[in-house]
VOVEXDO-120321 format. One line per 10 residues: number of its first residue (from 1); for each residue x, y, z of N, C-alpha, C. Coordinates in steps of 0.1 Angstrom, whole numbers, plus 2048, in hexadecimal, padded with zeros to 3 digits. Atoms other than C-alpha are relative to their C-alpha. Example, Ala and Ser with C-alpha at 12.3 -4.5 7.8 and 13.67 -1.06 7.14 Angstrom:
2
1 = 809,7F4,800,87B,7D3,84E,809,80C,800 ~ 7F7,7F5,800,889,7F5,847,7F8,80B,808
//
This chain:
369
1 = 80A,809,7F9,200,7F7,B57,7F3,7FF,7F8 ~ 80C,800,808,1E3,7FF,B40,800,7F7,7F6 ~ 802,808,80E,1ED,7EC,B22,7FE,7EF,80A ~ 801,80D,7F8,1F2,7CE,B3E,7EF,7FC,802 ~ 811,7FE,7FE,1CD,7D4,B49,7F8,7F9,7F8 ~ 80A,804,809,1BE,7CD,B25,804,7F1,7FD ~ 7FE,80D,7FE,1CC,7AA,B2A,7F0,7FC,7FF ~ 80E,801,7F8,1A9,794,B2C,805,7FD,80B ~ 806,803,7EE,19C,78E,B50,804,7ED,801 ~ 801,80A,7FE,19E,767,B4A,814,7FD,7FF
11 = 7F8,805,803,1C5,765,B3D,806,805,811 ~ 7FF,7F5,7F4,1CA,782,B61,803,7F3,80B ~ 803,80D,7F3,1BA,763,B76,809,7F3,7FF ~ 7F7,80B,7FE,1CF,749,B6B,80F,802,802 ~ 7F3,7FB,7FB,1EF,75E,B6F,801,800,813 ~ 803,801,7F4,1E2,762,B92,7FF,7F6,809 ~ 800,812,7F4,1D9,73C,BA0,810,7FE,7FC ~ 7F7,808,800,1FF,737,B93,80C,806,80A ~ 7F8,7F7,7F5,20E,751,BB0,803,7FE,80C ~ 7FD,803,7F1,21D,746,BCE,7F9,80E,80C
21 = 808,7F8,7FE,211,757,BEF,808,811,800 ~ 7FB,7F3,7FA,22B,777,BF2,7FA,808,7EE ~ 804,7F8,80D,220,77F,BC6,7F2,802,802 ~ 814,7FB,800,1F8,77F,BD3,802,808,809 ~ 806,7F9,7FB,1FC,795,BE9,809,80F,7FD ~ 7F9,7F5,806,219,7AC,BD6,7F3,802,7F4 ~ 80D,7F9,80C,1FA,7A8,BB6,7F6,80B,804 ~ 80B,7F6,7F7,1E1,7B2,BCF,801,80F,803 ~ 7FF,7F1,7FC,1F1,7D1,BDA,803,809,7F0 ~ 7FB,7F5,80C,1FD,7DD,BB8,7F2,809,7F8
31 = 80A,7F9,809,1DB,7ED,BA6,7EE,801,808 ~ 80C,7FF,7F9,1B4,7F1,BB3,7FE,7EF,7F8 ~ 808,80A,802,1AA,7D8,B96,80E,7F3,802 ~ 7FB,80E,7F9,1C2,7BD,BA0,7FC,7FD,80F ~ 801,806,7F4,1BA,7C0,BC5,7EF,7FB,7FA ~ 810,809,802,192,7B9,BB4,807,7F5,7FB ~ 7FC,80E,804,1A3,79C,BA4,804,7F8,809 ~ 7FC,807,7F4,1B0,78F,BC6,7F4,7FC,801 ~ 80E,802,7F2,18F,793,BD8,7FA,7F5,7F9 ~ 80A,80B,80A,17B,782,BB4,808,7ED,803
41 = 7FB,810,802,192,764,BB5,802,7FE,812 ~ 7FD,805,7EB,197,760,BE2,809,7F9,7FB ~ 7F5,807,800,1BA,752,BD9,803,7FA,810 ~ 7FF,803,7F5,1BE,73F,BF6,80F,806,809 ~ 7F7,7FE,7FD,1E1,749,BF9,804,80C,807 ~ 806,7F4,7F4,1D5,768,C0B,7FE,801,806 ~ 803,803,7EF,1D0,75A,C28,80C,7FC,808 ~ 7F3,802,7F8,1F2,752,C2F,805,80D,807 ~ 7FC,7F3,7F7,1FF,76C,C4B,810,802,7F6 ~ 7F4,7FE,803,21B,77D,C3D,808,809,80E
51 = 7FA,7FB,7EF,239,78C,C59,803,80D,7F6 ~ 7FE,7F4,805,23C,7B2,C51,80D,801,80D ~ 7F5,7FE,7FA,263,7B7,C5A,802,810,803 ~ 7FF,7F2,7F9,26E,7D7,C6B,805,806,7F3 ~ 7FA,7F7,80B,274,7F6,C55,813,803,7FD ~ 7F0,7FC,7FD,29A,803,C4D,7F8,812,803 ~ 7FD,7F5,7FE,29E,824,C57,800,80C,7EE ~ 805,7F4,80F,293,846,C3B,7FA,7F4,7F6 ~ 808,805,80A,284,826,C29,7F3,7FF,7FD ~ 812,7FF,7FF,25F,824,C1F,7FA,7ED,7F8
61 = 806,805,804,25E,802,C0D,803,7F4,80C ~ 800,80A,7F5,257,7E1,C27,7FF,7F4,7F3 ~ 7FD,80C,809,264,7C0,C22,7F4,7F7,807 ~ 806,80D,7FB,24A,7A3,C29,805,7F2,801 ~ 7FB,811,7FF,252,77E,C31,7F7,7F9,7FD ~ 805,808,800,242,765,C27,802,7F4,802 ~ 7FB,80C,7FB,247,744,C3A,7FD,7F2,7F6 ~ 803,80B,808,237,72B,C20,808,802,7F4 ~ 7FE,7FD,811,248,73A,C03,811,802,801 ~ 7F3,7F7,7F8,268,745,C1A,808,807,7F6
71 = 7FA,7F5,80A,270,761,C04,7F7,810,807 ~ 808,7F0,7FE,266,78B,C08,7FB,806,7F6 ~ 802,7F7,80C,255,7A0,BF4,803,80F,809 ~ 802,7F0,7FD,255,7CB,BF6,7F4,801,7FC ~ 80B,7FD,804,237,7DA,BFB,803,811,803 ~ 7FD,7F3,7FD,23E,805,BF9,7F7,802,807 ~ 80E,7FA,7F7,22A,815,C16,806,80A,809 ~ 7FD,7F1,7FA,234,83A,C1C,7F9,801,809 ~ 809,7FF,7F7,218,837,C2F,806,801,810 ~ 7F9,803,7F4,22D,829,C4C,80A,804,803
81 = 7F4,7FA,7FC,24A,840,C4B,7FB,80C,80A ~ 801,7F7,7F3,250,850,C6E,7F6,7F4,808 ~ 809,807,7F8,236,838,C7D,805,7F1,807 ~ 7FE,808,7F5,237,81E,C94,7F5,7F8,7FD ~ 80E,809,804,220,7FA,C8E,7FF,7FB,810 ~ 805,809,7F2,211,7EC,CAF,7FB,7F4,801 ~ 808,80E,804,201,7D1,CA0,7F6,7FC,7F0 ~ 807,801,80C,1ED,7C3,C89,7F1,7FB,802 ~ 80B,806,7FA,1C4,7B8,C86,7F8,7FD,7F4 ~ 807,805,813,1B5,7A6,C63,801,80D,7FB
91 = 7F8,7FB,807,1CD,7B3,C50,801,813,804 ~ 800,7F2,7FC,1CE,7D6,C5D,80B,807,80D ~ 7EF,7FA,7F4,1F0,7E9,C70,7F7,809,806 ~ 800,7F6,7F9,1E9,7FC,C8D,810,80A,800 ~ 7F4,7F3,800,201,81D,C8D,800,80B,806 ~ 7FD,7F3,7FC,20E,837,C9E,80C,80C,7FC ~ 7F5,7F4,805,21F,859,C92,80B,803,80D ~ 7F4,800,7F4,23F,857,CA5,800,815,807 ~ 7FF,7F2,7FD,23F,87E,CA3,7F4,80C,804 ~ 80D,7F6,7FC,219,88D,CA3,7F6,7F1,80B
101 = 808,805,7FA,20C,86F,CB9,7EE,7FE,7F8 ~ 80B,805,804,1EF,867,C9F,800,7F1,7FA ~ 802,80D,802,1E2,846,C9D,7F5,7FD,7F6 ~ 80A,807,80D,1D1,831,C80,802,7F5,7FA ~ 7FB,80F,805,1CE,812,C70,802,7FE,7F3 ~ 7F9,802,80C,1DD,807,C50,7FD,7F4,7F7 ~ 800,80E,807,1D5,7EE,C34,808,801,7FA ~ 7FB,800,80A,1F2,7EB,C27,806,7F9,7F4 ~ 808,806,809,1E3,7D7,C0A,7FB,80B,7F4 ~ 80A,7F1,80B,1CB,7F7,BFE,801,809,806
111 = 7FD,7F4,7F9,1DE,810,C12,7F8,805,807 ~ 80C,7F8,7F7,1BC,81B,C1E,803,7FF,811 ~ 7FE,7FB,7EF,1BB,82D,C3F,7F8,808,80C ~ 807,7FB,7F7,1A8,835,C5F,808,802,80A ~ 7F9,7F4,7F7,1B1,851,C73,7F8,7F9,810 ~ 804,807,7F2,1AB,843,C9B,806,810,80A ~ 7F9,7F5,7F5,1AF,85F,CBB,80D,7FE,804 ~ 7F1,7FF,800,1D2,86A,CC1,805,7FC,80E ~ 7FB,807,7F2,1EB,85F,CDF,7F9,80A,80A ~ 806,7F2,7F5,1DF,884,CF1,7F3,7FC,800
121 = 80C,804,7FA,1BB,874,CF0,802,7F4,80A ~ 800,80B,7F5,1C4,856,D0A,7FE,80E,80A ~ 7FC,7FC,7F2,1BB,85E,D2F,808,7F6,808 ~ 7FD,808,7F7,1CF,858,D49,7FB,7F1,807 ~ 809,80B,7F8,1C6,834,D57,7FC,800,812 ~ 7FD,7FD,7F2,1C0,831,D7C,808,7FB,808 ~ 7F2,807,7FB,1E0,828,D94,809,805,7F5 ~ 7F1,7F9,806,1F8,83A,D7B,808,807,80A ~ 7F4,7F6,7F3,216,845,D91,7FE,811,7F8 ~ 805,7F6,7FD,20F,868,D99,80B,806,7F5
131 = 7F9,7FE,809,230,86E,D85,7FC,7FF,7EF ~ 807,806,80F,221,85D,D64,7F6,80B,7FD ~ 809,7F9,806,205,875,D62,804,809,7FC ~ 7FD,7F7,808,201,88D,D49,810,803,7F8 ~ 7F3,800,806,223,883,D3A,802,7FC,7EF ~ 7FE,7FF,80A,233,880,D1C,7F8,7F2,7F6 ~ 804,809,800,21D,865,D04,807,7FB,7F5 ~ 7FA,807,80A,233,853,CEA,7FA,7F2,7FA ~ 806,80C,806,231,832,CD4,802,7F6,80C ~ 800,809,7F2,238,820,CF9,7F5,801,804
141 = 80B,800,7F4,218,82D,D08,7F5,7EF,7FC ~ 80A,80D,803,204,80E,CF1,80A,7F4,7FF ~ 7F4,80C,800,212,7ED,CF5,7FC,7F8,7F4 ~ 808,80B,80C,1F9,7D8,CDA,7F2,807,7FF ~ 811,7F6,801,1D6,7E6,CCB,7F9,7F3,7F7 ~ 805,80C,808,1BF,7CB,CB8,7EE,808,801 ~ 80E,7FE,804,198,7CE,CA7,7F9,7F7,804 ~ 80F,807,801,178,7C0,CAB,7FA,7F9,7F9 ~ 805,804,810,172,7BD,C88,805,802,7F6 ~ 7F7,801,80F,17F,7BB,C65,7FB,816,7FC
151 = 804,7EE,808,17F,7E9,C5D,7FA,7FA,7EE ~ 7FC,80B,814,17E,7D5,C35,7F1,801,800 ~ 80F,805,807,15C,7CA,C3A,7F4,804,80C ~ 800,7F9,7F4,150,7DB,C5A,7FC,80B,802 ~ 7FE,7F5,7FC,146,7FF,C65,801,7FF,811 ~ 809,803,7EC,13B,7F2,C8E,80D,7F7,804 ~ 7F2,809,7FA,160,7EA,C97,7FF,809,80C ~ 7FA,7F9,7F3,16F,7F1,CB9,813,7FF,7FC ~ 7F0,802,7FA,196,7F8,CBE,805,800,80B ~ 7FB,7FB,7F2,1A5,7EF,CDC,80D,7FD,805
161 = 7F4,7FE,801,1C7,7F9,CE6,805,7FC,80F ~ 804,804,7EF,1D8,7EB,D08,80D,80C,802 ~ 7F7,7F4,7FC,1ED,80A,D14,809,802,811 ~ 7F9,7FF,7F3,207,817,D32,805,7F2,806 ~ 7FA,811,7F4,21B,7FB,D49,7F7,7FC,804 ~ 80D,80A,7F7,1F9,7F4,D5B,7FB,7FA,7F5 ~ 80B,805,80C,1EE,7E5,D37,7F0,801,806 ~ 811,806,7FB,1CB,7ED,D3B,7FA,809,7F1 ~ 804,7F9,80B,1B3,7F5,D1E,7FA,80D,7FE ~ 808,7F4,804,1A5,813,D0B,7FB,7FC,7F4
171 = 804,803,812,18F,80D,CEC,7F5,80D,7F9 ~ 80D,7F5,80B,17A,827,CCE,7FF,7F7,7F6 ~ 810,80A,80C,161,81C,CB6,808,80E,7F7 ~ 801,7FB,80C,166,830,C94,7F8,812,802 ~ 805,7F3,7FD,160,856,C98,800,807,80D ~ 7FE,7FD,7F0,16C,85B,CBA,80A,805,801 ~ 7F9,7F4,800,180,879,CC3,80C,7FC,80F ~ 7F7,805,7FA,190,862,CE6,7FD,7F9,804 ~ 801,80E,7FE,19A,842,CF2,7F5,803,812 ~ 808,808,7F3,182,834,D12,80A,7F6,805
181 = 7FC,80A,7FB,191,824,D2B,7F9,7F4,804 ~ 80C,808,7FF,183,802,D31,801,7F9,80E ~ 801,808,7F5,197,7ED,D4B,807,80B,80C ~ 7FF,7FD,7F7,1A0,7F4,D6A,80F,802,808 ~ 7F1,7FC,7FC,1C0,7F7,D83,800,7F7,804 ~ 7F8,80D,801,1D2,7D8,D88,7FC,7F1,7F7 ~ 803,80C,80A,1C1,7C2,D6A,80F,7FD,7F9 ~ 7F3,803,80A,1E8,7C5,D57,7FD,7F5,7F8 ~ 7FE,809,80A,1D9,7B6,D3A,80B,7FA,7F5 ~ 7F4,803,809,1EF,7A4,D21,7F9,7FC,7EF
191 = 801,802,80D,1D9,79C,D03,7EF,800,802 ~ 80A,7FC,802,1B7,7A6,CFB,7F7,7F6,7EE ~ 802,803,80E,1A0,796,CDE,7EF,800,802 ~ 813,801,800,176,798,CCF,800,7F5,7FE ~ 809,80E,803,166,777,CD3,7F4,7FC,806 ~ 808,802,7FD,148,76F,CD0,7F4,808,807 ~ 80A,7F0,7FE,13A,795,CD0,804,805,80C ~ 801,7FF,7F2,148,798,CF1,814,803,800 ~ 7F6,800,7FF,16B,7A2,CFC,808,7FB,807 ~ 7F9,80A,7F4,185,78C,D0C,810,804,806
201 = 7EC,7FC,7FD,1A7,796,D20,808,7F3,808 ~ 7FC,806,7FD,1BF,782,D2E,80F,807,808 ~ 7FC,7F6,7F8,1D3,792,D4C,811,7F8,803 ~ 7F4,805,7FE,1FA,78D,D55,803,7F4,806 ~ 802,80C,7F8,1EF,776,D6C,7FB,7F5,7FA ~ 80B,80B,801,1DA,760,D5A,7F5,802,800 ~ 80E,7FE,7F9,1B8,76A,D62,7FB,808,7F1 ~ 806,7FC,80D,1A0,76B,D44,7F2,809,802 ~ 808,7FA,7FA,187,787,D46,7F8,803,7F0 ~ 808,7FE,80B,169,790,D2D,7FA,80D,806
211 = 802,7F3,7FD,15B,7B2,D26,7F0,800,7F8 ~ 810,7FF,804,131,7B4,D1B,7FD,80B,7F3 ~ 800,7F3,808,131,7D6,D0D,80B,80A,801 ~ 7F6,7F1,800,14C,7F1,D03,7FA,80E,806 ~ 805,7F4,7FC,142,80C,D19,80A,803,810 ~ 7F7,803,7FA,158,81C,D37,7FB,7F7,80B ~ 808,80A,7F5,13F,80A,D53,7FD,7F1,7FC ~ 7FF,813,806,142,7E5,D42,7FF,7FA,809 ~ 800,809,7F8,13A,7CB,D58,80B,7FB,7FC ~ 7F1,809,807,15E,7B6,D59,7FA,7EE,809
221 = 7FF,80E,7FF,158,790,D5E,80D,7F4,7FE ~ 7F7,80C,801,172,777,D69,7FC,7F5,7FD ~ 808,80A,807,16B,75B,D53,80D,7F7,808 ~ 7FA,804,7F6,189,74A,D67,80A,807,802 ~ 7F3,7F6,7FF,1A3,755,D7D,809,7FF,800 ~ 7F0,805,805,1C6,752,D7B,804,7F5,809 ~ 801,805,7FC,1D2,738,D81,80D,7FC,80F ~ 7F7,7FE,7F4,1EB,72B,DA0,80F,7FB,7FA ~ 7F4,80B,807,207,716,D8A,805,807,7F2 ~ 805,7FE,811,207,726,D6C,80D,80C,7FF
231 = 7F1,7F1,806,22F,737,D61,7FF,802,7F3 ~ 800,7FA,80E,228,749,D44,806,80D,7FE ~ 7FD,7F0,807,238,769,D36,7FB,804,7FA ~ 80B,7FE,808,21F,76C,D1D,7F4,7F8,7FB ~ 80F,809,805,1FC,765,D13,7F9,809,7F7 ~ 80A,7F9,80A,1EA,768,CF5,7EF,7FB,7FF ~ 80C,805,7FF,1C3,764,CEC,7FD,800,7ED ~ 801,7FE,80D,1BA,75A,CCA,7F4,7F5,801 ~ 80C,80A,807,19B,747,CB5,801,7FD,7F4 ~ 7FD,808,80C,198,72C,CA1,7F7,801,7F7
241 = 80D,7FC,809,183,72E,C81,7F3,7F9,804 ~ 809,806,804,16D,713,C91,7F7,80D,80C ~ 80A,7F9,7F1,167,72E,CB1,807,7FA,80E ~ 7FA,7FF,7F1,179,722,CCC,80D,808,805 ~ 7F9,7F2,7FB,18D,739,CE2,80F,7F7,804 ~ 7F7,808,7F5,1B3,72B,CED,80B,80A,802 ~ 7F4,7F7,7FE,1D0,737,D00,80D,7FD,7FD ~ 7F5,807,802,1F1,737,CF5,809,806,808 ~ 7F8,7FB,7F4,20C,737,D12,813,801,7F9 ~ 7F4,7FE,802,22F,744,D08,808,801,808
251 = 7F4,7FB,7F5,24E,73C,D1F,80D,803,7F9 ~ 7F2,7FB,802,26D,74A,D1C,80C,806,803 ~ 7F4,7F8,7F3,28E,758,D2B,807,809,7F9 ~ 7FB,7F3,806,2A4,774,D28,80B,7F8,801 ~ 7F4,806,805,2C8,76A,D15,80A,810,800 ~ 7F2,7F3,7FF,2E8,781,D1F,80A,802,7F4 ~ 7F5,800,80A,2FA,78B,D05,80D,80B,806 ~ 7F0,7FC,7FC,31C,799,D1A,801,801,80E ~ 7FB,802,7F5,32A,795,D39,7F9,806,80F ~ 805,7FB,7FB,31A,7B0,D4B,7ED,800,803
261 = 80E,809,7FD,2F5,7A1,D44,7FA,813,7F7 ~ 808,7F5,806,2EE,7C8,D32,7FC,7FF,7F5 ~ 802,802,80C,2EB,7BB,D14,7F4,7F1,7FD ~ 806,80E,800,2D1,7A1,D09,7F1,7FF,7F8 ~ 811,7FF,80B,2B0,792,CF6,7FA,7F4,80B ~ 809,807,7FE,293,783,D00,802,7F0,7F5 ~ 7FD,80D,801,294,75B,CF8,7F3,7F7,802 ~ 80D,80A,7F6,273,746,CF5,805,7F1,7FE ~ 7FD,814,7FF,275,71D,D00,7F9,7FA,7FC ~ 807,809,802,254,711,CFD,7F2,806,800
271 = 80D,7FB,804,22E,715,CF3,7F7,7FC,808 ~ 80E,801,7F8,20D,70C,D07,7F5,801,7FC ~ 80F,7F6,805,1ED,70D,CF4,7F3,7F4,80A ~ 80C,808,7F8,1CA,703,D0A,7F3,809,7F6 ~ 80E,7FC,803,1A4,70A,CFD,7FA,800,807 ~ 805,7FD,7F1,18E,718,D13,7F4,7F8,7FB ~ 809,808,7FD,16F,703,D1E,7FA,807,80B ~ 80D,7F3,7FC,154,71C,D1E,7F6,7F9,80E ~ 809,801,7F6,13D,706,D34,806,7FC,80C ~ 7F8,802,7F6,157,6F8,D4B,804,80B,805
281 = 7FC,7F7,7F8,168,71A,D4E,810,7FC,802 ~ 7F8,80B,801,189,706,D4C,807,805,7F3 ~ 7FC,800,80E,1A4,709,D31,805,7EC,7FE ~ 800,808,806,1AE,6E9,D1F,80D,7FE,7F8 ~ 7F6,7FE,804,1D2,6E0,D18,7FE,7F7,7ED ~ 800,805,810,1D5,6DB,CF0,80D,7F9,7FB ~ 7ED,801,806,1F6,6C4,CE2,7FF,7FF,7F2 ~ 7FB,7FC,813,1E8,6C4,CB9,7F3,804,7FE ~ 806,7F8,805,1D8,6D8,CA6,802,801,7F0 ~ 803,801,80F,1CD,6D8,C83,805,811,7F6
291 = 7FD,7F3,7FF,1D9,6FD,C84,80B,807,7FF ~ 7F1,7FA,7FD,1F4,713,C82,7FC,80E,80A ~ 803,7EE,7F7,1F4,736,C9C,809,806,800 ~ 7F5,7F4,800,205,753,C96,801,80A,808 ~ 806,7F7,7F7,20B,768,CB2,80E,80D,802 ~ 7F6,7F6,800,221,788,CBE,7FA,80E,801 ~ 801,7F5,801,21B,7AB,CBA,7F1,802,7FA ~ 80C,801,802,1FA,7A3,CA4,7F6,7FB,806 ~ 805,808,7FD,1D7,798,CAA,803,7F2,7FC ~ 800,809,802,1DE,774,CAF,7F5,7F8,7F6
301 = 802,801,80B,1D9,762,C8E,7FB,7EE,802 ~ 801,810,801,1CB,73D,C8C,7FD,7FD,7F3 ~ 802,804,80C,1CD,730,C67,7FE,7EF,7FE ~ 805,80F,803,1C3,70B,C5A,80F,7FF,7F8 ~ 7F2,801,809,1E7,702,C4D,7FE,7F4,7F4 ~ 802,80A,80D,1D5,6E7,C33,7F9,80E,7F4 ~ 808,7F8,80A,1B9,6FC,C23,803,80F,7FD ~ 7FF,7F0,7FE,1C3,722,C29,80F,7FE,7FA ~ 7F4,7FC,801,1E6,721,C2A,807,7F4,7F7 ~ 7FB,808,805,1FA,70A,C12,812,805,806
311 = 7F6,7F9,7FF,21E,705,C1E,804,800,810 ~ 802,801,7F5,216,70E,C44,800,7F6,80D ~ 7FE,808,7F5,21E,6F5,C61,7F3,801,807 ~ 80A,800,7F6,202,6E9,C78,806,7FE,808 ~ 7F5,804,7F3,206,6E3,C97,807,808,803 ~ 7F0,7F4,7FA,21D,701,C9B,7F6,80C,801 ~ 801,7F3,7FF,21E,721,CA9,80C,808,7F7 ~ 7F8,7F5,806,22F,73E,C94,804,80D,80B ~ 7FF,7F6,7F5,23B,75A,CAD,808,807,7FA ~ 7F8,7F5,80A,24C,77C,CA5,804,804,810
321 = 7FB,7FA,7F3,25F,78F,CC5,7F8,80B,800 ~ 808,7F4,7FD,247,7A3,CD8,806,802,80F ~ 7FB,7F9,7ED,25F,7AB,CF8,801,80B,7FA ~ 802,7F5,7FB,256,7CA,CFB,809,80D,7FF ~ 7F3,7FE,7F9,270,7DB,D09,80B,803,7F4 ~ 7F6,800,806,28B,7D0,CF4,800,805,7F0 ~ 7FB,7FA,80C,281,7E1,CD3,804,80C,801 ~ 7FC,7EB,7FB,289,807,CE3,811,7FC,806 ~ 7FB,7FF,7F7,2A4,7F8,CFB,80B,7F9,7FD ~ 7F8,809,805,2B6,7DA,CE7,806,801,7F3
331 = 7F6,7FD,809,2D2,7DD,CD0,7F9,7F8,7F4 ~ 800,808,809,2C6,7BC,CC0,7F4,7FE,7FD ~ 80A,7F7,805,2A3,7C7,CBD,7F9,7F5,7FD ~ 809,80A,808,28B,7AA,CAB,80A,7F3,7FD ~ 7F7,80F,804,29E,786,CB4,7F7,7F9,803 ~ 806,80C,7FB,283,770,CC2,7F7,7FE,7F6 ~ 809,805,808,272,767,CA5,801,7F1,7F8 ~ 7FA,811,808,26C,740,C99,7F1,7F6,802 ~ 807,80C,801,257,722,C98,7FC,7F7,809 ~ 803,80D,7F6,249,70B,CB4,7F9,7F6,7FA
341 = 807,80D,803,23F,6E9,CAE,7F9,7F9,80A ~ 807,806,7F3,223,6DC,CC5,808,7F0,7FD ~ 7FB,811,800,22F,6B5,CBB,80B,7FE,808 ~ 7F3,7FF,7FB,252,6B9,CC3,807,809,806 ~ 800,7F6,7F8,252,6D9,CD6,811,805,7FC ~ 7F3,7F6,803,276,6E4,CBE,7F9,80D,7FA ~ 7FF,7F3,803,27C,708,CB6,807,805,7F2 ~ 7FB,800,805,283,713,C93,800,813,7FD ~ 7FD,7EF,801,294,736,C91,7FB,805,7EE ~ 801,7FA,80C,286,74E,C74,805,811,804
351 = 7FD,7F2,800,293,771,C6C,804,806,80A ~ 7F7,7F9,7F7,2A9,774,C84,809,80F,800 ~ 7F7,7F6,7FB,2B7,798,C93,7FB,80A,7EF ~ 805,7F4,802,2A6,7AE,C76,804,80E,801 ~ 7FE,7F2,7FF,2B1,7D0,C74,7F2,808,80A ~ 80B,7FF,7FC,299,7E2,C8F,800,813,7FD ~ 800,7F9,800,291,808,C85,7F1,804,803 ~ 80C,7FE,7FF,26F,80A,C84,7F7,7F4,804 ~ 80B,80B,7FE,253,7F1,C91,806,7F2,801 ~ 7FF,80E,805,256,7CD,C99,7FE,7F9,7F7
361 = 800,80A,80D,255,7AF,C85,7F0,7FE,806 ~ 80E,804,7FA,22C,7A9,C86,7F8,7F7,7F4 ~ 804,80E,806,217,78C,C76,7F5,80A,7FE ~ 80D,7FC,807,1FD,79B,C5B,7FB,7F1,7F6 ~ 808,807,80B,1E3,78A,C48,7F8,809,7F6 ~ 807,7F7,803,1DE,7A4,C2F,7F1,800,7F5 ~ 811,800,809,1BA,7AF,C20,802,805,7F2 ~ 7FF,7F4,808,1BA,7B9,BFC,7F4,807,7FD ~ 80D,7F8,804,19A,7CF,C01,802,807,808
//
């Protein structure tokens, strides 16, 4: 690698604009001074989300997807052997140690790592069946965890994780020894996100709620409530680079695979995206979008599919299988993953059925810093 190095810097840079996006972000991770050669040149092609595929089993290197390039690279990350990913948050894996219950987040870009309070720092929430308390805490107790802010460029981040079947939150700031509970007993949030300094959830029901300050006495404000019509199985919350907030509504049904109905995967139909209308209070059904949104297991990703991402479909959502459930419980482990088209509202299947041993399939945008 060293005799490579004494290359000049100018012949380095033009080997680099000629790299599709899965070789910028294998360059990136290979050396310190190539990841400064990412950052010096902002290759745009770094902005494209890549799908980090489940692990195999005793393996340590992960395969990535890249959907513009539709090819994988390996990226080695012993880092994540034994561990469990929950999600992802500008560019950064949330993780949990299947076996010591410690949690941390992962660039794994520049491997760098911050250590977060372990599963034995959650409290109880309130309404936990009397049974539930003080029980055993595994990679089930968190369902999805997401930041506040870029750790990259950042010290004044928040993490907040939505935990137990009541989904309700717990979040710590950096140097905190245990998670705070934030919501309450019967919010069953479903997706949590920072906008606009302020914190926003969005509850099983529908009902969009905002949070002022992270502290456990937060004032909670229903910015609207759920609504009366509204069949969704899931709801996500994401922002677009210009700042507006929208929801994206996932329906879907469960598909039998044998006679007896024991067997089977989750199946999505169709997509929903609305923008909320701050002064109305009101969401706002959206049918195109200059955009592409990547959603699932990660913070929901909104990229510019002209300028950011080359390659990229607008207009579409990207989705990865986040039932729940069926990565502990399902044979076939990671099938619902594919393509919506807001125009023509078809479904194009990617990376179907996956080997599932470790972690879902989850949509990164990795940082090389």
């Amino acid at each position: 690698m060293a005799r490579w190095l004494e290359l000049p810097k100018a012949l380095w840079e033009q080997i680099y604009e000629k790299l599709d996006t899965v070789a910028c972000h294998s360059f990136s991770g290979t050396c310190s001074s190539f990841q400064s050669l990412a950052m010096e040149n902002q290759c745009r092609r770094l902005s494209s989300p890549l799908l980090m595929l489940p692990g195999k089993e005793n393996s340590t290197p992960r395969e990535f997807y890249s959907v513009s390039d539709d090819r994988t690279c390996e990226i080695n990350l012993p880092e994540l052997h034994g561990k469990w990913c929950l999600g992802s948050s500008y560019g950064w894996l949330f993780t949990v140690d299947s076996n010591s219950g410690e949690i941390s987040l992962l660039n794994p870009i520049t491997k760098a790592q911050i250590l977060l309070p372990p599963l034995s720092a959650f409290s109880d929430p309130p309404g936990l069946r009397e049974e539930e308390r003080g029980g055993e805490r595994n990679i089930k107790y968190i369902e999805r965890a997401t930041i506040s802010e870029n750790p990259s460029t950042s010290n004044d981040f928040v993490v907040i994780a939505i935990f137990t079947d009541l989904r309700v939150f717990a979040f710590c700031k950096p140097g905190d020894k245990s998670w705070t509970t934030l919501t309450r007993q019967g919010d069953h949030c479903e997706d949590v996100i920072w906008h606009k300094k302020k914190f926003y959830a969005i509850t099983n029901w529908g009902a969009l709620k905002r949070w002022e300050h992270c502290h456990v006495d937060a004032p909670v404000e229903t910015v609207i409530p759920a609504p009366k019509d509204e069949e969704c199985l899931h709801r996500y919350l994401v922002e677009t680079p210009g700042g507006a907030l929208l929801k994206v509504c996932r329906h879907r049904e469960w598909e039998e695979d044998d006679e007896d109905g024991d067997e089977g995967h989750s199946h999505s139909l169709t997509f929903k995206v609305c923008i909320l209308d701050e002064n109305g209070k009101r969401w706002i059904r959206v049918k195109n979008m200059e955009v592409a949104l990547f959603v699932g297991y990660n913070r929901a990703i909104c990229a510019s599919a002209i300028d950011d991402c080359p390659g990229i479909q607008a207009n579409s959502i990207y989705f990865t299988d986040d039932y729940f459930e069926g990565y502990y419980e399902n044979p076939y482990g990671c099938f619902d993953n594919g393509v919506f088209s807001l125009e023509d509202e078809s479904i194009k299947r990617i990376c179907n059925n996956p080997p599932v041993w470790c972690s879902p399939c989850i949509w990164i945008s990795p940082s090389p810093r």
